[in-house]
N, CA, C and O atoms as CSV, one atom per row, in Angstrom:
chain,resi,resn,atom,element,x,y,z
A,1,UNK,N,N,-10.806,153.337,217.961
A,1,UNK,CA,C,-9.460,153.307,217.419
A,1,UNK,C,C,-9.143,151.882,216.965
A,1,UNK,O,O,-9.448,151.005,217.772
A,2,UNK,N,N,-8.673,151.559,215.999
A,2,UNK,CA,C,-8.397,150.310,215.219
A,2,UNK,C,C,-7.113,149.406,216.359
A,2,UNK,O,O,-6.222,150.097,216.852
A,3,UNK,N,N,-7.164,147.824,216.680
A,3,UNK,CA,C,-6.606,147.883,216.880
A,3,UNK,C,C,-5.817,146.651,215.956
A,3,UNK,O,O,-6.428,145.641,215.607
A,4,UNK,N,N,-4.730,146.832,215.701
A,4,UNK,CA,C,-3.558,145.876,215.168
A,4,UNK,C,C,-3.068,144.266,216.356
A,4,UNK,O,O,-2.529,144.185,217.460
A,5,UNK,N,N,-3.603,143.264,215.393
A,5,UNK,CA,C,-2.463,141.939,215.971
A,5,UNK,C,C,-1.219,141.473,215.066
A,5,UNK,O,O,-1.224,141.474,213.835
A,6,UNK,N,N,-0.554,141.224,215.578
A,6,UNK,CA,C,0.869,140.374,214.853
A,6,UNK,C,C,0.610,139.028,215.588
A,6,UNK,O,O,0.372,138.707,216.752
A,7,UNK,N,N,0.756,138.399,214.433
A,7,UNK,CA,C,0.726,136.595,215.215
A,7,UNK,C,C,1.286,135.994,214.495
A,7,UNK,O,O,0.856,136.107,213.348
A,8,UNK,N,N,2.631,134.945,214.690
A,8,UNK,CA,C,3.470,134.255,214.274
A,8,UNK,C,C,3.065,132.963,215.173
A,8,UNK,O,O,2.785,132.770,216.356
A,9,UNK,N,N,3.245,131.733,213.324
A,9,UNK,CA,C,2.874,130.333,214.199
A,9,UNK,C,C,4.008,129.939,213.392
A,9,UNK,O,O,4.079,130.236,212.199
A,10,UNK,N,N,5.096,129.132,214.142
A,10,UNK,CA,C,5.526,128.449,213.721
A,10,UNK,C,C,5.266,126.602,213.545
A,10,UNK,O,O,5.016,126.160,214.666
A,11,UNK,N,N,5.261,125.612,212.608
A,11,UNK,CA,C,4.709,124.756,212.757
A,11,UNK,C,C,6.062,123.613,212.434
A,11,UNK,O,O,7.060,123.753,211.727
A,12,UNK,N,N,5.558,122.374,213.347
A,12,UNK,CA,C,6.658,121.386,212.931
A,12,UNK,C,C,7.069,121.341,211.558
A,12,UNK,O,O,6.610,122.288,210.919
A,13,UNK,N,N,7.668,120.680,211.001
A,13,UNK,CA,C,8.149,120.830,209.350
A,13,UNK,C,C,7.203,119.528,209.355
A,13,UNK,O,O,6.221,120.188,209.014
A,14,UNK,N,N,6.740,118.359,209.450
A,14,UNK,CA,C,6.009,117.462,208.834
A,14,UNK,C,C,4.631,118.203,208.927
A,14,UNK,O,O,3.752,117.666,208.254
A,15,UNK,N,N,4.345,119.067,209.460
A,15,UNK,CA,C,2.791,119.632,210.032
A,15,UNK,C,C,2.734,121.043,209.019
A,15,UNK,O,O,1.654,121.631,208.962
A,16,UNK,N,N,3.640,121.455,208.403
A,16,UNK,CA,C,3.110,122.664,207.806
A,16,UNK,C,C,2.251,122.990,206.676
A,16,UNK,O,O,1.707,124.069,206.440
A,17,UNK,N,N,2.197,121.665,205.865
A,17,UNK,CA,C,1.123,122.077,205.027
A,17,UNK,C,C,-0.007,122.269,205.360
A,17,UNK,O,O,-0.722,123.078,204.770
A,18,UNK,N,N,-0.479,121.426,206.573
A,18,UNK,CA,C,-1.781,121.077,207.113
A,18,UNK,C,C,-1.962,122.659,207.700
A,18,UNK,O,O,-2.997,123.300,207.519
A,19,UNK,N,N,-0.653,123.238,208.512
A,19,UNK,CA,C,-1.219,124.081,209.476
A,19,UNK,C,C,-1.138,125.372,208.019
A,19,UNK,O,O,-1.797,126.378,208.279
A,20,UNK,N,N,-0.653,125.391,207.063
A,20,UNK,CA,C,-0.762,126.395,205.898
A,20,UNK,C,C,-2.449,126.637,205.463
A,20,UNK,O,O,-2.926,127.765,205.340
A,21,UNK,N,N,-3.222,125.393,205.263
A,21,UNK,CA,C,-4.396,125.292,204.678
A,21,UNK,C,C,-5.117,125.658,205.724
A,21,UNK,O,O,-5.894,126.531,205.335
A,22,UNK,N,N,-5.294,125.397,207.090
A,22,UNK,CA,C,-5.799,125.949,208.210
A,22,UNK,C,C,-5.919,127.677,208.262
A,22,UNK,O,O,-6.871,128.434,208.454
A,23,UNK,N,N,-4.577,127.880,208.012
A,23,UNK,CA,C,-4.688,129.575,207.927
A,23,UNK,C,C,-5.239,129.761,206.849
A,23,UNK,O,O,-5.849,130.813,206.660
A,24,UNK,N,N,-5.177,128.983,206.076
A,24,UNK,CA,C,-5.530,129.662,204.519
A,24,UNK,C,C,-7.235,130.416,205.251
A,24,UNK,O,O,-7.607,131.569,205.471
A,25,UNK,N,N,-7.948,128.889,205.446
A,25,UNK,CA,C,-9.247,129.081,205.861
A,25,UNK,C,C,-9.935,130.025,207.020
A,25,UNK,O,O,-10.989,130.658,206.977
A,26,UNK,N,N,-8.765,129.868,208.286
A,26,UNK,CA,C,-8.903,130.868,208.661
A,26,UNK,C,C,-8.877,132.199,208.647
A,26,UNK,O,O,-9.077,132.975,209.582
A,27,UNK,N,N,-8.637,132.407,207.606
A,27,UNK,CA,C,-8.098,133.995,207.027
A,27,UNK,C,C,-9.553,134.388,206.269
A,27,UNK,O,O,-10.207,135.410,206.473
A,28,UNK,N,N,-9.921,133.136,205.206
A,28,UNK,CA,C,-11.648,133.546,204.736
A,28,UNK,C,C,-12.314,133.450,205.342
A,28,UNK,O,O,-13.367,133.924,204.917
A,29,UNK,N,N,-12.415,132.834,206.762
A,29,UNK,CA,C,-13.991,133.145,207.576
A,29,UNK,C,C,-13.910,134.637,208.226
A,29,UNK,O,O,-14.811,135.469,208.334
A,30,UNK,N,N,-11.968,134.743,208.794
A,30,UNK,CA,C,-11.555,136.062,209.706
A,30,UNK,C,C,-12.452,137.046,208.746
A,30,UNK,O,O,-13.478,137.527,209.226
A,31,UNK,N,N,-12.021,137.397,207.188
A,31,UNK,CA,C,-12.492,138.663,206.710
A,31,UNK,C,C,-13.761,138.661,206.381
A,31,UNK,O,O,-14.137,139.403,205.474
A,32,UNK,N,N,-14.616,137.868,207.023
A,32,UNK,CA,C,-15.994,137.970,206.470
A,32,UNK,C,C,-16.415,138.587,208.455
A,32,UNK,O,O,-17.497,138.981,208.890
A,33,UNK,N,N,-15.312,138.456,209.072
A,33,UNK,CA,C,-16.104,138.700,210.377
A,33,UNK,C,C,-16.616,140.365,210.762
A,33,UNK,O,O,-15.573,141.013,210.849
A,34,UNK,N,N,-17.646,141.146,210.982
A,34,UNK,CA,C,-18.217,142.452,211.093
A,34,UNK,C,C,-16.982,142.864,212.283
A,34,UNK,O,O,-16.661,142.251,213.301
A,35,UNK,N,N,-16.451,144.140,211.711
A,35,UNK,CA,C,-15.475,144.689,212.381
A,35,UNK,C,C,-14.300,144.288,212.044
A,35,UNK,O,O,-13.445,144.592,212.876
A,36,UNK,N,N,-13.945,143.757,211.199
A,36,UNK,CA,C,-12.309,142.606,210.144
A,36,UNK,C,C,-12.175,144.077,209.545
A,36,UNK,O,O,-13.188,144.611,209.092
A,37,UNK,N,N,-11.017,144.711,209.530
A,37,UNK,CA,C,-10.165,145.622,208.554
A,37,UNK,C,C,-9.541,144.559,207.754
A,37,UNK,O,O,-10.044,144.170,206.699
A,38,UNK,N,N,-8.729,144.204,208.118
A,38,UNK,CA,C,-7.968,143.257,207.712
A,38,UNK,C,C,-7.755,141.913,208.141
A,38,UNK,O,O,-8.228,141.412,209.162
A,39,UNK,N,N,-6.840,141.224,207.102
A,39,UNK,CA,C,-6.408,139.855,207.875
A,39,UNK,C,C,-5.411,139.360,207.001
A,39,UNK,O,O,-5.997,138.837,206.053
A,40,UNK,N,N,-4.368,139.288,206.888
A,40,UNK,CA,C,-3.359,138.960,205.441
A,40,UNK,C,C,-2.489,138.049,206.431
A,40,UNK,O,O,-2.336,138.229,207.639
A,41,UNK,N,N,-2.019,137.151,205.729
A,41,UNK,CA,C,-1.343,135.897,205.615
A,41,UNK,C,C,0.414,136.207,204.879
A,41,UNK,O,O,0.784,136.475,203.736
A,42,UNK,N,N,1.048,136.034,206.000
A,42,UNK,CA,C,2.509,135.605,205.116
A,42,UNK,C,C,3.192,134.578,205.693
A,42,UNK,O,O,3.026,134.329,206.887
A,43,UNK,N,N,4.033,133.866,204.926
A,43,UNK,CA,C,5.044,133.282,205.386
A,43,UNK,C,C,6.473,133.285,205.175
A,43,UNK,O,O,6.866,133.148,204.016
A,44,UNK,N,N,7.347,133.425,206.144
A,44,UNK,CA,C,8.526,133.970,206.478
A,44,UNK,C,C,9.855,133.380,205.236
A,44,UNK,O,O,10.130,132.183,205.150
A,45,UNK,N,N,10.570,134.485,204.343
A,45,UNK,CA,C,11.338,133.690,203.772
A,45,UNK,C,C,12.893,133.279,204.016
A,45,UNK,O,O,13.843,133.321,203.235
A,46,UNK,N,N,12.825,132.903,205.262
A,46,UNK,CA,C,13.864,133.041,205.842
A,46,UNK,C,C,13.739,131.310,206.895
A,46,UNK,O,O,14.613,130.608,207.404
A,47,UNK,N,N,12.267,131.194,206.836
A,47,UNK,CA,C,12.097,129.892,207.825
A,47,UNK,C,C,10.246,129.584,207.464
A,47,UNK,O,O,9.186,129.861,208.027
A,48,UNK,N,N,10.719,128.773,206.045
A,48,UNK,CA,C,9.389,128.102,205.525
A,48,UNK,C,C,8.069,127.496,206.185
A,48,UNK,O,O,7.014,127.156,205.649
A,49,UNK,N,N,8.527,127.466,207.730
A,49,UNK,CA,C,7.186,127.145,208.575
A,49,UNK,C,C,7.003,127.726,209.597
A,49,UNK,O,O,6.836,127.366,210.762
A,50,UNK,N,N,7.043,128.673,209.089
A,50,UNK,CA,C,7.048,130.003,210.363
A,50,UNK,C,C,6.049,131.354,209.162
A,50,UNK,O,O,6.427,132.088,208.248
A,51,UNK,N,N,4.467,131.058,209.935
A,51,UNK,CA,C,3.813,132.328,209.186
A,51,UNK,C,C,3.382,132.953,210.150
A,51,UNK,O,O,3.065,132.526,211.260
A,52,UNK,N,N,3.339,134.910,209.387
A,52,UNK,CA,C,2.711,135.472,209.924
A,52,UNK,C,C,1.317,136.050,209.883
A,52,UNK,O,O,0.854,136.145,208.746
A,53,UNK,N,N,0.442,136.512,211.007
A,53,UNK,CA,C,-0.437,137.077,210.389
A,53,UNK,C,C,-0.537,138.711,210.938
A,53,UNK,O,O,-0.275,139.033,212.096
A,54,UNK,N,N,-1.006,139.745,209.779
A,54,UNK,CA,C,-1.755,140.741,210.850
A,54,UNK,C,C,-3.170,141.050,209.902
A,54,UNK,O,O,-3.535,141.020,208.727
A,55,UNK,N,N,-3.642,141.338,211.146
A,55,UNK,CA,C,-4.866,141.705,211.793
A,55,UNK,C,C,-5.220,142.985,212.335
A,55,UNK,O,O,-4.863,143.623,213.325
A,56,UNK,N,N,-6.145,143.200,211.259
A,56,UNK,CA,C,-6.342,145.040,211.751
A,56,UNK,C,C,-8.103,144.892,212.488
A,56,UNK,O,O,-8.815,144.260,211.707
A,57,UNK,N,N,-8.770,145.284,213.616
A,57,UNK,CA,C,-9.997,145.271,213.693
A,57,UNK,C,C,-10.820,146.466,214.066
A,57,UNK,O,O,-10.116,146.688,215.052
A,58,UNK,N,N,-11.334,147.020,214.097
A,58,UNK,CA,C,-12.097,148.500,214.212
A,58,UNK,C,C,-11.872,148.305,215.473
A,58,UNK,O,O,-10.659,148.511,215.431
A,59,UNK,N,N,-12.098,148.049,216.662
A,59,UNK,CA,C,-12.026,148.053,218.229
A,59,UNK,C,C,-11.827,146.824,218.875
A,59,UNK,O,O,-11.766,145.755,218.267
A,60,UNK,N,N,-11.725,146.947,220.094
A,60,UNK,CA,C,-11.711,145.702,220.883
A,60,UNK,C,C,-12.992,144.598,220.789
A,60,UNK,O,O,-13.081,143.394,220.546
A,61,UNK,N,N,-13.685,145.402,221.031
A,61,UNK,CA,C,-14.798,144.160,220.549
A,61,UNK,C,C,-14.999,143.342,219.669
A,61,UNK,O,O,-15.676,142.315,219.708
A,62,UNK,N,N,-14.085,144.024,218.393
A,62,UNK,CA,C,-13.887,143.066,217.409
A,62,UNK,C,C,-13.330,141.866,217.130
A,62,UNK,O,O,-13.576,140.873,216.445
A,63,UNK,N,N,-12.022,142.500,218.308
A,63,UNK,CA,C,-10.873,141.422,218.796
A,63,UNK,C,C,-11.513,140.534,218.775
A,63,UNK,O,O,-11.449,139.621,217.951
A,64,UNK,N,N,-12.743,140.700,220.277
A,64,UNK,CA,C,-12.803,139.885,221.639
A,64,UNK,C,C,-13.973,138.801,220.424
A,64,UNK,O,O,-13.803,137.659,219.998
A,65,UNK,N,N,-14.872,139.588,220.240
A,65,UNK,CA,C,-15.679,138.655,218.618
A,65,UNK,C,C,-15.108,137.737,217.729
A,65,UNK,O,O,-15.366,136.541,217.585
A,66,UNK,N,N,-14.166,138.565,217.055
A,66,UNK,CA,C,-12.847,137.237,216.816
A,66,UNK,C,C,-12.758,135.814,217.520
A,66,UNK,O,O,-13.111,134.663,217.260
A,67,UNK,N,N,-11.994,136.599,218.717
A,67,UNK,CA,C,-11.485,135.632,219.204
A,67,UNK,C,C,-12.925,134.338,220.234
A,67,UNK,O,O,-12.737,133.280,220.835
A,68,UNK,N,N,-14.309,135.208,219.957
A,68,UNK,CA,C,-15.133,134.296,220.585
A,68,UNK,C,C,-15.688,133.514,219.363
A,68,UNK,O,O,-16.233,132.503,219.805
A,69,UNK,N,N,-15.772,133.562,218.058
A,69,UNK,CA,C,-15.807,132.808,217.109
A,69,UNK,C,C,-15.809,131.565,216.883
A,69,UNK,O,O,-14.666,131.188,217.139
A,70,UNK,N,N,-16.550,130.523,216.484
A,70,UNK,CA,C,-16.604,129.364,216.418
A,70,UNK,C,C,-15.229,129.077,215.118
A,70,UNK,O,O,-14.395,128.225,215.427
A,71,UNK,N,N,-15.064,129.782,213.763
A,71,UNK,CA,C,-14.008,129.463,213.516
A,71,UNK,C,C,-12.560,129.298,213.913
A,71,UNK,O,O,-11.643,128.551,213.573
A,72,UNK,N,N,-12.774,130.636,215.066
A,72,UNK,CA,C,-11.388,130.686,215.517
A,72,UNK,C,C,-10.953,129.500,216.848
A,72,UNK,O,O,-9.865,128.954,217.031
A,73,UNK,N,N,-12.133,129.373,217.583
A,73,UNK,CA,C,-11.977,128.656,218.606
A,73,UNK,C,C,-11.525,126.720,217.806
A,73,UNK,O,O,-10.735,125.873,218.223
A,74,UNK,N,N,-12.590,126.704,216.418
A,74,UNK,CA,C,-12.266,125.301,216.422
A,74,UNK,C,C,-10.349,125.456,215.879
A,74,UNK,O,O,-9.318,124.934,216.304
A,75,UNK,N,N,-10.642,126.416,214.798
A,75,UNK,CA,C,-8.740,126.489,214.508
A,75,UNK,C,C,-7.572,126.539,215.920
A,75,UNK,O,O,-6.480,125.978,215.827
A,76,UNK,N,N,-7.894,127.105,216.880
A,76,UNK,CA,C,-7.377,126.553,218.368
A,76,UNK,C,C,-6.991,125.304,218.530
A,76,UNK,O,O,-5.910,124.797,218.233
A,77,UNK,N,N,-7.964,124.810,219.036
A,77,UNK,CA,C,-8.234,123.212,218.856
A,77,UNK,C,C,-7.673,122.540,217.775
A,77,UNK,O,O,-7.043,121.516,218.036
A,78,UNK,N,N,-7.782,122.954,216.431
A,78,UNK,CA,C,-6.719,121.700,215.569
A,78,UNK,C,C,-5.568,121.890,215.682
A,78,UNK,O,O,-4.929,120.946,215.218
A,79,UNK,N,N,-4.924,122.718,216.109
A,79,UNK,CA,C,-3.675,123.005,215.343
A,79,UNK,C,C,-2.182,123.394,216.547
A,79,UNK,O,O,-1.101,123.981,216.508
A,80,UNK,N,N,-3.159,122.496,217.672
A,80,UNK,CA,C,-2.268,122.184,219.045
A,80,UNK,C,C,-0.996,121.371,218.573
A,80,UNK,O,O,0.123,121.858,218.414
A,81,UNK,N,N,-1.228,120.513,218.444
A,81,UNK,CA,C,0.137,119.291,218.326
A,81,UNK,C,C,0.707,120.069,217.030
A,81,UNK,O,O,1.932,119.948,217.052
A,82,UNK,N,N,0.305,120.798,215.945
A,82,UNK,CA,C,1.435,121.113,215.148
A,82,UNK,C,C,2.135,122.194,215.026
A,82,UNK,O,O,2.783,122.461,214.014
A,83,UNK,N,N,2.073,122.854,215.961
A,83,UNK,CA,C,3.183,123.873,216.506
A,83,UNK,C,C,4.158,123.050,217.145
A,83,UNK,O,O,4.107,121.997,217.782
A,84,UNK,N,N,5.554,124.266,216.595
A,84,UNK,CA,C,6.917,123.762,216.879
A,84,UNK,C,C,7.257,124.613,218.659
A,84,UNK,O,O,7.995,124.202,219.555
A,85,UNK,N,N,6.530,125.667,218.630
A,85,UNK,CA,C,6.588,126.732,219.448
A,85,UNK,C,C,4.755,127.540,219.990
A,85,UNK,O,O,3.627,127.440,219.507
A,86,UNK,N,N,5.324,128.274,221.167
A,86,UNK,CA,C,3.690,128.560,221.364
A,86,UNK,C,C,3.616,129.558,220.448
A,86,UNK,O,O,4.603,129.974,219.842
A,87,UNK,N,N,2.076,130.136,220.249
A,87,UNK,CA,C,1.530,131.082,219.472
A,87,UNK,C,C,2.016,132.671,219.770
A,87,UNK,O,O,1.545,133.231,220.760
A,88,UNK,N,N,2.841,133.295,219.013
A,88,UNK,CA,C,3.136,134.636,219.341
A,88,UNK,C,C,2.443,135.814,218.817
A,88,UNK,O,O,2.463,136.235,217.661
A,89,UNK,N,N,1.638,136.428,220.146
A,89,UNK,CA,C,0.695,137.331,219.622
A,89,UNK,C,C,1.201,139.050,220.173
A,89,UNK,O,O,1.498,139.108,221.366
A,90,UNK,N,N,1.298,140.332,219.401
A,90,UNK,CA,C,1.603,141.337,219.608
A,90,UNK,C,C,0.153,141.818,219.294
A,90,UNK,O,O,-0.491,141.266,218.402
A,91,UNK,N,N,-0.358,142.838,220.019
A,91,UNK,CA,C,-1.193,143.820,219.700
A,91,UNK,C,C,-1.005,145.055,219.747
A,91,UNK,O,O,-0.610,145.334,220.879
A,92,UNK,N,N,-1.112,146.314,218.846
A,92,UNK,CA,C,-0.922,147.691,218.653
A,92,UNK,C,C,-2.517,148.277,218.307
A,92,UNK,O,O,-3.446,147.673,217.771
A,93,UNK,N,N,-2.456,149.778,218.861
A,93,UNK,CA,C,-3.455,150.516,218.812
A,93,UNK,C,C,-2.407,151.522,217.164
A,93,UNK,O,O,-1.282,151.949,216.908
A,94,UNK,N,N,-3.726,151.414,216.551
A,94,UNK,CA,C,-3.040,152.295,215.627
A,94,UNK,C,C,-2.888,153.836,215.569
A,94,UNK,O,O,-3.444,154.475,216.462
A,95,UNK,N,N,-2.207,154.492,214.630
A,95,UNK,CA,C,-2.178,155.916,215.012
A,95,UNK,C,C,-1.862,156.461,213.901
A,95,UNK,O,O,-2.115,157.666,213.888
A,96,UNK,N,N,-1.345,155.999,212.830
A,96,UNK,CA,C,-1.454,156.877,211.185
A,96,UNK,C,C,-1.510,155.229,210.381
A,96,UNK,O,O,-0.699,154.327,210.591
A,97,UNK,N,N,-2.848,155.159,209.317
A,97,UNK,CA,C,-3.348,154.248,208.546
A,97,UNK,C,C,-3.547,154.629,207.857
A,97,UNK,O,O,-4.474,155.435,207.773
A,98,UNK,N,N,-2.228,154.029,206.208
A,98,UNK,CA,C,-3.366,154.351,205.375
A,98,UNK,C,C,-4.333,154.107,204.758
A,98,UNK,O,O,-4.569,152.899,204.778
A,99,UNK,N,N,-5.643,155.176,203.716
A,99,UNK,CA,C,-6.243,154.866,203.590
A,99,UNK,C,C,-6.853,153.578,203.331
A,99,UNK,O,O,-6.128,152.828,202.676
A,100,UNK,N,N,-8.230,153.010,203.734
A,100,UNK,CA,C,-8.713,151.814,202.667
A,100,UNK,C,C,-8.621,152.203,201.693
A,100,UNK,O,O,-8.758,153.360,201.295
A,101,UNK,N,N,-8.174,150.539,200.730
A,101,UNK,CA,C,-8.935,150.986,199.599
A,101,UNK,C,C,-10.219,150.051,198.974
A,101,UNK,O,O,-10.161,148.864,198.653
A,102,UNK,N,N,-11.302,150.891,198.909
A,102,UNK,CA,C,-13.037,150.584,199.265
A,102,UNK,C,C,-13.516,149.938,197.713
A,102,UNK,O,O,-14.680,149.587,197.523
């Protein structure tokens, strides 16, 4: 069963471009990762340094792969000091998706 993350980073206002290009990159290594449905990037228009992401992955293992990743672990590591707030992560099991489109 697929499962869904929501993750909101908000970043200091002098730190957001840096932490913008970070996601950028993290978002092209995420969808190259085996088991990545998805991975899309927004940012909030309501509070310019505040983005979200979701994240769709075929199972947990995909998560847990993810999250054991050398991209993801070094993006950890940079991008400590430029959060305004900690990292907010939701996860959902999905239950009506629609189709890819392949």
């Amino acid at each position: 069963m697929p499962i869904a993350l929501f993750a909101s980073l908000t970043a200091h206002p002098e730190q957001r471009t840096a932490l913008e290009q970070a996601l950028r990159q993290m978002v092209d290594a995420s969808r190259r990762e085996p088991g990545n449905l998805r991975y899309d990037l927004f940012v909030r228009g309501d509070d310019a340094a505040t983005f979200d992401l979701f994240e769709l992955y075929a199972d947990e293992a995909a998560v847990a792969a993810h999250r054991a990743s050398a991209h993801y672990q070094a993006f950890r590591e940079q991008i400590g000091d430029w959060l305004a707030a900690p990292v907010e992560v939701r996860s959902a099991a999905a239950l009506d998706l629609a189709p890819f489109n392949t």
